[in-house]
N, C-alpha and C positions, 0 to 999 in steps of 0.2 A: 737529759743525757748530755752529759758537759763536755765539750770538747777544746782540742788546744791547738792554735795556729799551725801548729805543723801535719796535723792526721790529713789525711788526703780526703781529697773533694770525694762528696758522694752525691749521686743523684740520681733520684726516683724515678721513672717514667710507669704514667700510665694510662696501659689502652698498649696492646697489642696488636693494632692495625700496620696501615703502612707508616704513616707518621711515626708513629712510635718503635716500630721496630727499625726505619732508616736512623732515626738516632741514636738506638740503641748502638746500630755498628757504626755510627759515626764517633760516638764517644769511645769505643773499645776501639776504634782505629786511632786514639788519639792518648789511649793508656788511663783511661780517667776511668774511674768506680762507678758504676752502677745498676741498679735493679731494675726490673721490669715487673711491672706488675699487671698480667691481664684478669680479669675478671669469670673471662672463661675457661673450660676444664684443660684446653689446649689450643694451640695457635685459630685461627681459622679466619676465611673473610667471606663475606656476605656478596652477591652480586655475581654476577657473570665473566664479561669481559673488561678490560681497561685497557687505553690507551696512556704512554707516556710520550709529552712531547719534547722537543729536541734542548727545552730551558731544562726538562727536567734531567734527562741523560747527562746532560753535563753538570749539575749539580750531583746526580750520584758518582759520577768520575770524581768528583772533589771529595766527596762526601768519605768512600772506603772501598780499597781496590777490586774490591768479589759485589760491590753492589752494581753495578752496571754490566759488568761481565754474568753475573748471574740471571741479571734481566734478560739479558742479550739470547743468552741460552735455551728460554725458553718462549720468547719474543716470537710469535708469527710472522713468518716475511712477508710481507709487500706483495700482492700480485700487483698493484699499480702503485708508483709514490704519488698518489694523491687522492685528495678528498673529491669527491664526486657529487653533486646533488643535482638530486633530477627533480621534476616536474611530477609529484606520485598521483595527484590530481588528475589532470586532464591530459596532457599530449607525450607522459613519459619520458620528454626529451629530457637531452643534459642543459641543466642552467648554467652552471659552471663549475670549473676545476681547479683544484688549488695545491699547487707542489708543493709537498711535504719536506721536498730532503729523500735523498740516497737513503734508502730502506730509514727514512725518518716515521717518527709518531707508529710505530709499530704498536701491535696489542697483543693481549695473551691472556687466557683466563686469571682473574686473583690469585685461586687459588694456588696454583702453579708457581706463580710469580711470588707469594706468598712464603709458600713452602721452600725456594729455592732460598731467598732469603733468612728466613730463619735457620734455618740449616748452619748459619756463620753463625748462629749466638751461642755462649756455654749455656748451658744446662741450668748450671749453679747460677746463673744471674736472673733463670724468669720464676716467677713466684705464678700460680695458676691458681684460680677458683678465689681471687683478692678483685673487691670492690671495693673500691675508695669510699669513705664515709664522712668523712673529716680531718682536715689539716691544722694542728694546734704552735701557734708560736711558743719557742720557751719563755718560762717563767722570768719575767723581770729580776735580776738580782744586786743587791748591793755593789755600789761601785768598787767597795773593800774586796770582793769575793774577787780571788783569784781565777775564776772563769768569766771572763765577760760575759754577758746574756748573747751580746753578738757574734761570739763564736759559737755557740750552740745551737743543735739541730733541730729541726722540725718535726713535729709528731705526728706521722699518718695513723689514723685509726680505719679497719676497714669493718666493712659490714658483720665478720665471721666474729669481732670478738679481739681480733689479734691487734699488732699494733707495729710499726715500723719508723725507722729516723730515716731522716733525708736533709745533705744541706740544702738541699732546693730541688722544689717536686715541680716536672714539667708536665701536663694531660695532655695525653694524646687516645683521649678516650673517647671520641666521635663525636658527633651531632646532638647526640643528649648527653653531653659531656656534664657530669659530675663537678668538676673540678672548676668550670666554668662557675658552675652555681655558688661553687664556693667562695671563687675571686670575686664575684657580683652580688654575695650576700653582705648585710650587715646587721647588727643585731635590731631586732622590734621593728623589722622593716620588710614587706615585704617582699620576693625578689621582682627585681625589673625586667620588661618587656626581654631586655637584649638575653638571659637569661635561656631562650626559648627561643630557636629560629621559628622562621615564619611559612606556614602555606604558602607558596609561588603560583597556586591553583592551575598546578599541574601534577600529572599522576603518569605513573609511566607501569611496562611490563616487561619484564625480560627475561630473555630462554636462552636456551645454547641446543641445537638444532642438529642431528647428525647429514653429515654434508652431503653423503649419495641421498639424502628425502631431498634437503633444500638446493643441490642441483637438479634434482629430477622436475622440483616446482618452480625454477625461477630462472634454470641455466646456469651452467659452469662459467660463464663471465659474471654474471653477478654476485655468483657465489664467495668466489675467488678473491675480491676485492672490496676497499671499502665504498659505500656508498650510502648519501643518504638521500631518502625522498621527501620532497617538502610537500605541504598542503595544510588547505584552511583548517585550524586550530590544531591539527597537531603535525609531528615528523615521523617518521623512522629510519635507524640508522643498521645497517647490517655491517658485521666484517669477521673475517674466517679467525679461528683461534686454535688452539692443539693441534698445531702440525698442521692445518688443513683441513682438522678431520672434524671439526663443530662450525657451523655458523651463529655468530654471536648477533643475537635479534636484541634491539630495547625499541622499543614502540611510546611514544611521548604525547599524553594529550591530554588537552587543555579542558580546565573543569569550570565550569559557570560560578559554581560555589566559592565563597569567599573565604568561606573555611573547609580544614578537611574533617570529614564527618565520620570521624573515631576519637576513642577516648585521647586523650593528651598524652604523647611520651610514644601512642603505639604509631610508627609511620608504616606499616604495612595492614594489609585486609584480605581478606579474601577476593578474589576476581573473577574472570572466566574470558571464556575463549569470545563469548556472545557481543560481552562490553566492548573489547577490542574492537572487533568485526562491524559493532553499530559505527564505533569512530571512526572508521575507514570506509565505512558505505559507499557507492561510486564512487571509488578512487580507481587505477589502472590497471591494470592485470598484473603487472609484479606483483603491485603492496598487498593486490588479492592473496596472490602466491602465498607473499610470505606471512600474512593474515591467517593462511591458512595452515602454516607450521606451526603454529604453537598450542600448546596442550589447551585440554577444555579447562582444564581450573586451573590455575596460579594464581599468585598473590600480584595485586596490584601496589606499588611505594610511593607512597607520598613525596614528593619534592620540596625539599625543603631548604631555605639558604638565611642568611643572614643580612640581608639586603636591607628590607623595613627597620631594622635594630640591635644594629651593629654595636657590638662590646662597646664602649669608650676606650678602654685598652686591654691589654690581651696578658698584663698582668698585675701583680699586685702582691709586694713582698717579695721574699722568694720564692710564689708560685707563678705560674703562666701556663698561655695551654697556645696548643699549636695545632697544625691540621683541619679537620674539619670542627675541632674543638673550638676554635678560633675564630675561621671564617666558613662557615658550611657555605658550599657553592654548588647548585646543580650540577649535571653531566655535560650538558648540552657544549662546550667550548673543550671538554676532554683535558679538565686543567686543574680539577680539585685535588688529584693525588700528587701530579706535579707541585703545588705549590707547597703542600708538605712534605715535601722532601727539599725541597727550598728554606723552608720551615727549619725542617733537622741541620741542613747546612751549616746554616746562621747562629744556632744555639748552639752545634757543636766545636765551632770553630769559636765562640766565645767563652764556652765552660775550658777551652783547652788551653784562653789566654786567664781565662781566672785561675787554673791550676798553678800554672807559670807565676803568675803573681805571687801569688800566698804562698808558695815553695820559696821566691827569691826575696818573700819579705818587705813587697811592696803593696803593703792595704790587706785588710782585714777579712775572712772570705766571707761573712754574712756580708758586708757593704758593698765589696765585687760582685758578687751576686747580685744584689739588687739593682746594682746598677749597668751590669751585664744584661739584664729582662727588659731596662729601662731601654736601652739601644735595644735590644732583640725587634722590640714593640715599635721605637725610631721607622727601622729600616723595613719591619714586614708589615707594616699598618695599611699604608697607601694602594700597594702595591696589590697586595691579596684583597682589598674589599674593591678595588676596581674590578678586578677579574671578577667579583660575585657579579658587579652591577652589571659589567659585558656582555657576562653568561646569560642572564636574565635579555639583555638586549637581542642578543643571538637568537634564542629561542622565539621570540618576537620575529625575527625576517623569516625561520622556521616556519612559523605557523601563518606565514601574511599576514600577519598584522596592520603593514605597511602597503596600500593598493599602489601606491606609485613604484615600489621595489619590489612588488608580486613578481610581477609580470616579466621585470626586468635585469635581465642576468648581467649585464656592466654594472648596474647601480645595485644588485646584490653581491658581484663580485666585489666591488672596492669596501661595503661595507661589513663583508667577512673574512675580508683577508686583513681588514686595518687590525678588526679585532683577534684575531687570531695571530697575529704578526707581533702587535704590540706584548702578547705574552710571550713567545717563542726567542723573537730575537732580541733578548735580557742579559746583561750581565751578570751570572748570579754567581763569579766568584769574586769582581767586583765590589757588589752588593754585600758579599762575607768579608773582605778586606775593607771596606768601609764601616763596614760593626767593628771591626778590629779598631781602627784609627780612631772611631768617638768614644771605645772604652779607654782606648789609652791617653786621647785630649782629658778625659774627664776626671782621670784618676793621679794625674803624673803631679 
């Protein structure tokens, strides 16, 4: 499919999550072309509740004017601005506290949060029941043909059969991201480790709790706010979501096993109330409490991150993937969905100075592109796979790992507030005006 310097930028997204739908409206807040392609029958997300923290709010203020104000919307309030962990072990006391910010790091069910956002996309731009299959470059063509090869698009083929052009496809298609595979393939070869996050050999569970049960078992103070309880090898984190009217439970605990023991690609299993209840055995009367909310069967989720085998980069031509596609990062630091949207920031505000380009006639938009992904990958490399290795640390003073910072809340304070600090207080418009400045060093 040949194209000519003037047709306007188009570009693919796929994966329907949160990565991919913040870009979707970051691009449409910035007039640029493109499709979205989810794989399932309609929007949906997976999981309970989420937290966004105060790096992320301000990148969706940059991002597009109804994303933050729709967050905002359905955002639970605060009963207390801060994080809380106590002792779920032995003496229940508080270890320590850590300010959030003026109704900062709020949370709210996905779905919710989900639904509020899509709600801004048209219609016409998501394609539903499309699984990526394959991303084909165009056909080399003679230097005489009147269409360079370099201006011509890219060929998705999806699983159904169908087929779609795109001048450059971003995934934001999760954790068994597809399109990751792609960038990381090459022929008669087969794929590499990074291909496939890694077991974190931890496993977690999570419920959403109606709040007259989970006051009646644990108290309208703990109900109300967030908190988490540490102990040997695993945590638990509670905090209210829907108005007040659910307690959002994820229970996290640590597996001896070095692998997870289901087939490859499945991160979920069956569970039960029992498993739970073993890993919490002697612990205090709350975590009993809230041990005791949750149903007899659920699925237990594998944890999974990118830690041991990290992309070497995060693109390759003009495809790239972003979000958890990118950097899968546990829960445990409340920072995975924030950094895709970080993510969306960056590539939006870059696809918006490649449009500008190739409309005013300055460089080519297959080679803008490329070198648009080439910065994207610059600026979010570093930054996002510390946050994995963090997260994996955090969970670590979570679970005691460390007997000299068990016990002790100053030397657990400084070492979860460095880490939680060091993502929060970020420049992430900064960070998008600095991608700005090395596409425009690079191209001028």
């Amino acid at each position: 499919m040949a194209a000519t310097p003037n047709d306007p930028l188009h570009i693919a997204i796929i994966g329907g999550g949160i990565t991919g739908v913040n870009l979707a409206l970051g691009l449409q807040a910035r007039n640029i072309s493109y499709t979205l392609y989810e794989r399932a029958p309609s929007f949906s997300e997976i999981g309970a509740g989420i937290g966004f923290s105060p790096n992320a709010e301000r990148a969706m203020a940059a991002l597009h004017s109804g994303v933050l104000e729709s967050f905002k919307r359905v955002a639970n309030p605060n009963g207390e601005d801060y994080f809380q962990w106590i002792d779920g072990h032995d003496t229940g006391n508080l270890i320590f506290k850590l300010y959030v910010g003026k109704n900062g790091f709020q949370g709210g069910r996905r779905s919710d949060i989900l639904d509020g956002w899509t709600k801004l996309i048209p219609p016409a731009n998501v394609r539903f029941g499309k699984e990526i299959d394959a991303i084909e470059q165009p056909s080399p063509k003679p230097r005489s043909s009147p269409a360079s090869s370099s201006l011509e698009k890219l060929t998705l083929r999806f699983k159904d059969g169908t087929t779609a052009h795109a001048d450059a496809v971003i995934g934001c298609d999760g954790i068994r991201s597809r399109v990751r595979e792609i960038i990381l393939s090459s022929p008669a070869k087969p794929l590499p480790p990074a291909a496939n996050p890694s077991y974190t050999q931890k496993f977690c569970y999570r419920a959403l709790v109606p709040m007259a049960a989970a006051s009646a078992a644990i108290g309208a103070h703990a109900s109300t706010t967030r908190f988490m309880y540490n102990g040997p090898g695993a945590h638990i984190i509670t905090y209210p979501v829907a108005d007040n009217s659910l307690l959002n439970i994820l229970a996290v605990i640590s597996d001896p096993s070095l692998t997870w023991p289901h087939p490859p690609g499945q991160h979920t299993a069956p569970g039960s109330k029992a498993e739970a209840a073993a890993a919490f055995a002697g612990w205090n009367p709350t975590v009993q409490g809230i041990v005791g909310l949750l149903p007899d069967a659920m699925d237990k989720w594998g944890i999974f991150d990118t830690a041991d085998h990290p992309m070497p980069a995060y693109h390759r031509g003009r495809a790239c993937v972003a979000g958890d596609a990118a950097h899968a990062t546990g829960p445990h630091l409340g920072a995975g969905g924030g950094m895709g949207v970080e993510d969306a920031l960056v590539l939006a505000w870059l696809m918006a100075e490649v449009q500008w380009k190739v409309e005013c006639g300055r460089g080519e938009k297959a080679a803008l592109l490329e070198r648009a992904l080439d910065v994207y990958n610059t600026v979010r490399y570093e930054r996002t796979q510390a946050v994995v290795r963090a997260t994996r640390e955090a969970c670590d003073l979570f679970h005691w790992r460390d007997p000299e910072i068990r016990g002790d809340g100053a030397k657990f304070g400084r070492e979860i507030t460095e880490r939680f600090h060091r993502i929060w207080e970020y420049d992430v418009v900064g960070m998008a005006e600095e991608a700005l400045a090395r596409l425009t060093a690079s191209v001028s």
